[in-house]
DRENKOLLO-70716 format. One record per residue (C-alpha): x, y, z; residue number from 1; residue in three letters. Coordinates in steps of 0.02 Angstrom, whole numbers, padded with zeros to 5 digits. Each point is the difference from the previous one (the first is absolute). Layout:
<recs>
[[X, Y, Z], NUM, 'ala']
...
</recs>
This chain:
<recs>
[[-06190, 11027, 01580], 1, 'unk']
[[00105, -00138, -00095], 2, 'unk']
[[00158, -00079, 00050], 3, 'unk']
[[00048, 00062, -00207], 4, 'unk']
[[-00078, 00184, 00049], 5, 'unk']
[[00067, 00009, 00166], 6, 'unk']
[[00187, -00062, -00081], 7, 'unk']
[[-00019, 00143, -00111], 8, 'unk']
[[-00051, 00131, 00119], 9, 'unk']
[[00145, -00037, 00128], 10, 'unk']
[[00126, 00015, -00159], 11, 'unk']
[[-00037, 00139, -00064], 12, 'unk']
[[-00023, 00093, 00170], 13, 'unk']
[[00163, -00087, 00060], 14, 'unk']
[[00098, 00045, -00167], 15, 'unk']
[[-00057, 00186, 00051], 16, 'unk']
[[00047, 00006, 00180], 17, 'unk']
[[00160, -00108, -00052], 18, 'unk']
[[00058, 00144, -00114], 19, 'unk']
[[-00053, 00140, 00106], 20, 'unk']
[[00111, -00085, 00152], 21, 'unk']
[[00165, -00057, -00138], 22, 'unk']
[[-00041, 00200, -00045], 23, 'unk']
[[-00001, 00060, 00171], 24, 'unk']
[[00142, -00083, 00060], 25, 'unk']
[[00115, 00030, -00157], 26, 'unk']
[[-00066, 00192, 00034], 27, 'unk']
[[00079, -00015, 00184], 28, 'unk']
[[00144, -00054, -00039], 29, 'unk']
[[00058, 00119, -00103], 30, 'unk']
[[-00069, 00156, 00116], 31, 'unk']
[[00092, -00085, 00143], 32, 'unk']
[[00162, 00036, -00119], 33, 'unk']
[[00120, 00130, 00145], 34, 'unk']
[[00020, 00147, -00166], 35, 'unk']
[[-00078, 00059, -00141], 36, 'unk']
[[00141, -00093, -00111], 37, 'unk']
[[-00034, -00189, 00064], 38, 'unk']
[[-00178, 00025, -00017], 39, 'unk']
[[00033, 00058, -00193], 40, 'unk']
[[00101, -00189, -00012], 41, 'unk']
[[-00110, -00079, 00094], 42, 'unk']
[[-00146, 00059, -00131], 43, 'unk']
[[00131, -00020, -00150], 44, 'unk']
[[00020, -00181, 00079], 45, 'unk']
[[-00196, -00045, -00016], 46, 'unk']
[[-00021, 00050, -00144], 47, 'unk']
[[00167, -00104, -00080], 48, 'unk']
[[-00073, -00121, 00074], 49, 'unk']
[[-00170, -00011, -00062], 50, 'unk']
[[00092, 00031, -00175], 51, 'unk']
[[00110, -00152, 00001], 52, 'unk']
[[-00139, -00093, 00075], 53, 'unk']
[[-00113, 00056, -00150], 54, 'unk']
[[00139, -00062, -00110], 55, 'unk']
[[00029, -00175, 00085], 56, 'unk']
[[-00186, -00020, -00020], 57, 'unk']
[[00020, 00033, -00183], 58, 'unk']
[[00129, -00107, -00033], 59, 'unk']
[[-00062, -00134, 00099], 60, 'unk']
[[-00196, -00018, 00004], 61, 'unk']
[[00011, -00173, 00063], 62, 'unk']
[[00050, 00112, 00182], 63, 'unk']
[[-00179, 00028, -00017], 64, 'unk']
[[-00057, -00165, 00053], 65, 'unk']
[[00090, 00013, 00168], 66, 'unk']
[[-00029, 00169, 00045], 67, 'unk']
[[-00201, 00002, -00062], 68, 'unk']
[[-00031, -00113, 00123], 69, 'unk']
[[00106, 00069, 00147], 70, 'unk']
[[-00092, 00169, -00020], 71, 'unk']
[[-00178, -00093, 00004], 72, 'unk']
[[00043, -00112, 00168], 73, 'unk']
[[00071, 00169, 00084], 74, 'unk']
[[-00153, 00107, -00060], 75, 'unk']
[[-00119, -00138, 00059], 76, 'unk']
[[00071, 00008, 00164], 77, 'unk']
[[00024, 00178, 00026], 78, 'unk']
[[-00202, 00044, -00035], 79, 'unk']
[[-00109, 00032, 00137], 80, 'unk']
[[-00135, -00114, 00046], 81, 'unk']
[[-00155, 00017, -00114], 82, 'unk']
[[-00145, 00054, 00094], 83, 'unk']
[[-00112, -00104, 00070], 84, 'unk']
[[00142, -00140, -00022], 85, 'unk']
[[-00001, -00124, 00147], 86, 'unk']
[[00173, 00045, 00070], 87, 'unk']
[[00117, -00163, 00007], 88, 'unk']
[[-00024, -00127, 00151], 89, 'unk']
[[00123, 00050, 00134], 90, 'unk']
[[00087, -00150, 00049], 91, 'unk']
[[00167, -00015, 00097], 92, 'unk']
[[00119, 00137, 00078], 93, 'unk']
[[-00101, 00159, -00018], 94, 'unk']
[[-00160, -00089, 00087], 95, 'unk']
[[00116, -00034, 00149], 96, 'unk']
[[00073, 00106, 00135], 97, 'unk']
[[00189, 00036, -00012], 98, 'unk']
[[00043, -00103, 00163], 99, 'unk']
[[-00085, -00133, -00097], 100, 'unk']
[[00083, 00017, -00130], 101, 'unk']
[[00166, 00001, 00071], 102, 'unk']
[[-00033, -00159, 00081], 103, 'unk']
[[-00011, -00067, -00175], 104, 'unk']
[[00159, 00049, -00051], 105, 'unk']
[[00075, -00065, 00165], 106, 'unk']
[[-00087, -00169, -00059], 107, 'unk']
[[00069, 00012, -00152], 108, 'unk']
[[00180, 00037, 00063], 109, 'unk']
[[00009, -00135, 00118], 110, 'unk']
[[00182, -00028, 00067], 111, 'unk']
[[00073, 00116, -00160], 112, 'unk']
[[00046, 00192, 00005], 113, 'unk']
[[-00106, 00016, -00177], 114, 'unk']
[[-00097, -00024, -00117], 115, 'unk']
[[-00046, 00016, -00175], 116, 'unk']
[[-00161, 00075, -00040], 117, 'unk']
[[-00050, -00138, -00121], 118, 'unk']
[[00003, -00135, 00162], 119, 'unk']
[[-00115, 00118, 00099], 120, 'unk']
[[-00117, 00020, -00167], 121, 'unk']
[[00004, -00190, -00012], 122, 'unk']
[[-00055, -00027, 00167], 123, 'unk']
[[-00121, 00111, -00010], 124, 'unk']
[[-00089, -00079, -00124], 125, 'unk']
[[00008, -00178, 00064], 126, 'unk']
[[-00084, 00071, 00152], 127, 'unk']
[[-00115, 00050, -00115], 128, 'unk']
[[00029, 00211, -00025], 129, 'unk']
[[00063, 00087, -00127], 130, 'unk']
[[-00080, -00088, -00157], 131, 'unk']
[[00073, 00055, -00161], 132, 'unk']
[[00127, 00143, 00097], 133, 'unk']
[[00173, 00023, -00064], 134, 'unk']
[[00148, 00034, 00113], 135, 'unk']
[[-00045, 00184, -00048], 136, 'unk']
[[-00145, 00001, 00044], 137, 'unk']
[[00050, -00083, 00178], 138, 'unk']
[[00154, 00124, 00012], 139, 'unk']
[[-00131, 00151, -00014], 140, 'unk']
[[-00110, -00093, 00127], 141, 'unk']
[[00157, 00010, 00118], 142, 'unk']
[[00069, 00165, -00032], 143, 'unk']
[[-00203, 00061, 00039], 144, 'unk']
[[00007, -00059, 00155], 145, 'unk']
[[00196, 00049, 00048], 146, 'unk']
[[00082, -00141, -00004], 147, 'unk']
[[00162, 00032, -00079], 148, 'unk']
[[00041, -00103, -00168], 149, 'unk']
[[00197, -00021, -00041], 150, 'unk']
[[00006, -00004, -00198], 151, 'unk']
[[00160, -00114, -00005], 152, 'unk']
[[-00030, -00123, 00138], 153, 'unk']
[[00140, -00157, -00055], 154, 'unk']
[[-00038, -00191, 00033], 155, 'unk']
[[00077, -00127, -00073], 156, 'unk']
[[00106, 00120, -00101], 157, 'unk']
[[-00168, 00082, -00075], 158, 'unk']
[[-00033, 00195, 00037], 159, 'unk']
[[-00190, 00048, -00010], 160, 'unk']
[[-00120, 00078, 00090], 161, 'unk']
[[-00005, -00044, 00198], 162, 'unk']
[[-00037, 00023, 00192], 163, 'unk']
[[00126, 00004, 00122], 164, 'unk']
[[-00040, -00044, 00164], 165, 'unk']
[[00103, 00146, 00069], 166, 'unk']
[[-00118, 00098, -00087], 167, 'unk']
[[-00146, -00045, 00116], 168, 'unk']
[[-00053, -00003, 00140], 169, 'unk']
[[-00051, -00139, 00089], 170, 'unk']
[[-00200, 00005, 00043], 171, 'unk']
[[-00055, 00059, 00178], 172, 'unk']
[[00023, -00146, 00120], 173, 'unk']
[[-00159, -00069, 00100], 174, 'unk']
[[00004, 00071, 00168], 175, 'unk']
[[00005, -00140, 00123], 176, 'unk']
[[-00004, 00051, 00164], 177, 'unk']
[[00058, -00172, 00083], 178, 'unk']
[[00167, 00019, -00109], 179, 'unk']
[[-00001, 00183, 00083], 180, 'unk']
[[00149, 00037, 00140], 181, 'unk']
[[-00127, 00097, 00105], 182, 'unk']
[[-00102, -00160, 00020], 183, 'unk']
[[00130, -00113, 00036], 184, 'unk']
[[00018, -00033, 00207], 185, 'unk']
[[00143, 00060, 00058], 186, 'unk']
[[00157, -00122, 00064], 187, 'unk']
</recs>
């Protein structure tokens, strides 16, 4: 299969599982409504919305140009792998264990409390991991293995996505049994 074929098979299978989950999700949201009546405004609220949206999109094409292109990147990444498709090289935090990974971060943090998600990315890739990631992709990486991400960590006066050190915990010691009190000679 073509990279043009293989494009058009993981839109148009993305597009569909994109609306089904936009569809799904819009669904729950109004069942999850506490009475009959906010579930009624809830659906009156959709459908408003769709209308005006409809109308914006009349009245403004151009929006089209934006919002064409948003919807292809999204359904791209929401298809499932085509078959037979050699699944992406794994590369970086998922490869490694969790204590490994946390060791990392420690690295990264050095003598600071946090740190911004984009510094651990960066490092990352100068140590050679992580080729063409974005901080998303590194934040889902995280949150797969339980490490907790803080979505307004602030340095420098910027708030983005971060790791606090009080978040983790600090990787399993080596056990050396000369350091040990029981082997120590007594005074």
């Amino acid at each position: 299969m073509n990279r043009r074929t293989r494009l058009a098979h993981r839109l148009h299978y993305g597009s569909a599982a994109l609306a089904r989950r936009l569809g799904t999700r819009t669904a729950a949201w109004i069942a999850r409504g506490p009475g009959q009546p906010q579930r009624v405004v809830r659906t009156v609220l959709v459908v408003v919305g769709l209308y005006y949206a409809a109308r914006i999109i009349r009245a403004a094409p151009g929006l089209l140009f934006v919002l064409v292109p948003a919807w292809c990147i999204a359904a791209v990444r929401h298809a499932a792998p085509i078959e037979g498709e050699e699944p992406a090289p794994k590369n970086g935090p998922e490869t490694l264990p969790a204590d490994a990974v946390r060791a990392l971060l420690f690295e990264c943090l050095g003598d600071r409390d946090r740190v911004h998600l984009s510094t651990v990315l960066a490092h990352l890739q100068k140590e050679g991991h992580g080729e063409g990631w974005t901080v998303a992709d590194l934040r889902v990486r995280l949150e797969a293995l339980n490490i907790p991400v803080r979505p307004k960590v602030k340095i420098g006066g910027v708030p983005t996505r971060g790791v606090h050190r009080d978040d983790l915990t600090p990787p399993s010691p080596v056990a050396d049994p000369a350091a040990s009190p029981a082997a120590s000679p007594a005074a």
